[in-house]
C-alpha positions as CSV (number, residue, x, y, z in Angstrom):
1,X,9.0,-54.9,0.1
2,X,11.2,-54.5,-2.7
3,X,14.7,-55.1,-2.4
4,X,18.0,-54.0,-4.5
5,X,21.5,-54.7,-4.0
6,X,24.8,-53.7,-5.1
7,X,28.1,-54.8,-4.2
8,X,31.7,-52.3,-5.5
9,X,35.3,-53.4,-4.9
10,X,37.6,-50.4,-4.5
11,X,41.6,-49.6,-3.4
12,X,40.7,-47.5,-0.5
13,X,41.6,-47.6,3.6
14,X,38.4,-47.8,5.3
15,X,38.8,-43.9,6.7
16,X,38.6,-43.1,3.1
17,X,35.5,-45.3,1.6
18,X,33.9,-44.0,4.7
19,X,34.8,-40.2,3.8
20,X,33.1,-41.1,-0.3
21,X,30.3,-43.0,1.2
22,X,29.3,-40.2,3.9
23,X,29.4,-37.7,0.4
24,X,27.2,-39.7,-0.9
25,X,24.9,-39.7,1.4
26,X,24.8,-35.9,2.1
27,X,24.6,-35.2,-1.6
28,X,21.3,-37.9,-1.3
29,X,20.1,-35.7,1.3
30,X,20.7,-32.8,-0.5
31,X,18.8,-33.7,-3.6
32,X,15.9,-35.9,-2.2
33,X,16.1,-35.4,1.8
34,X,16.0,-38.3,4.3
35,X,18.2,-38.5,7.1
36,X,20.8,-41.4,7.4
37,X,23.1,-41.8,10.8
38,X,26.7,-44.1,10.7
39,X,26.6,-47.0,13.0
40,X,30.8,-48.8,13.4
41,X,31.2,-49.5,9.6
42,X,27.9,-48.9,8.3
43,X,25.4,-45.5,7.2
44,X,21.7,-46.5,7.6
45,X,20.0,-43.8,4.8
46,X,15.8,-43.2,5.7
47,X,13.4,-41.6,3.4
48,X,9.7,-41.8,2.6
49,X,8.9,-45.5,2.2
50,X,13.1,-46.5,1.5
51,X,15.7,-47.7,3.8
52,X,19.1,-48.2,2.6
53,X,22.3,-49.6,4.6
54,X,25.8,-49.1,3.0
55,X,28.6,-51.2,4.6
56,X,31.5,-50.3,4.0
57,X,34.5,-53.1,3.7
58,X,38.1,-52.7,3.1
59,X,38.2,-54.0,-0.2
60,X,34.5,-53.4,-1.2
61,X,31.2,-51.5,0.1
62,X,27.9,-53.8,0.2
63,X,24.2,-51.4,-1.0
64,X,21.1,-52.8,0.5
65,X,17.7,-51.2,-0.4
66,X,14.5,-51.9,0.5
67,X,11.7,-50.3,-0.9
68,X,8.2,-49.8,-0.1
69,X,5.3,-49.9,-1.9
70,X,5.1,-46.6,-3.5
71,X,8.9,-46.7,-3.9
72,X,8.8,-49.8,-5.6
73,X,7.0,-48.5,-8.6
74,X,10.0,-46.7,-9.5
75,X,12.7,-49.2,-8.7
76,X,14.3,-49.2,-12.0
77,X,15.1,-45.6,-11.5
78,X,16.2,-46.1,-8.6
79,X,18.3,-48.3,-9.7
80,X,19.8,-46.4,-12.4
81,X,20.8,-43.4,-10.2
82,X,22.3,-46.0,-7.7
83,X,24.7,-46.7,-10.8
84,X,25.1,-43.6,-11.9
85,X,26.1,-41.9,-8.9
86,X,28.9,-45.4,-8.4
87,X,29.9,-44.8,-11.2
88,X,30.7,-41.2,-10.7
89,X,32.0,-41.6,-7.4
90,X,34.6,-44.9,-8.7
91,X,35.4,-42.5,-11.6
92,X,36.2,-39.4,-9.9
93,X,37.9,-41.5,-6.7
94,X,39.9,-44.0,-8.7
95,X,38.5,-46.6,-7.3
96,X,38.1,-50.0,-9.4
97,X,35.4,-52.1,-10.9
């Protein structure tokens, strides 16, 4: 299994990273489907062949992949809308690099 990570540091309280982080995910769902259920500080995200955990930290949220076989073939696109939708979500939050 393939595996990505990403680490982000932001300003928020922990209610609110949580809030951004459960957005995420639905809009996830949304465009590619999956399910993904919270567990204390942590969503666990489940589709075809990719499991994801987010924690989520006071001063920074922690993105663990891993990716199966099929899924692995397109890990650099994966990738790139893992950073694009950060990127969005720090931009439009005001939440820092």
């Amino acid at each position: 299994m393939a595996k990505i990570s990403f680490s982000q540091v932001h300003q928020l309280s922990l209610v609110e990273i949580k809030a951004q982080v459960e957005e995420l995910a639905l809009s996830l769902m949304k465009k590619v489907g999956g399910e993904f259920r919270w567990r204390e500080n942590s969503i666990y995200y489940t589709f075809r062949g990719v499991i994801a955990r987010i924690d989520c930290n006071p001063s920074d949220i922690l993105i663990d992949i891993r990716l199966g076989f099929v899924s692995s073939l397109v890990r650099g696109r994966i990738e790139q809308e893992i950073n694009n939708a950060l990127n969005k979500l720090m931009s439009l939050r005001k939440i820092i690099l």
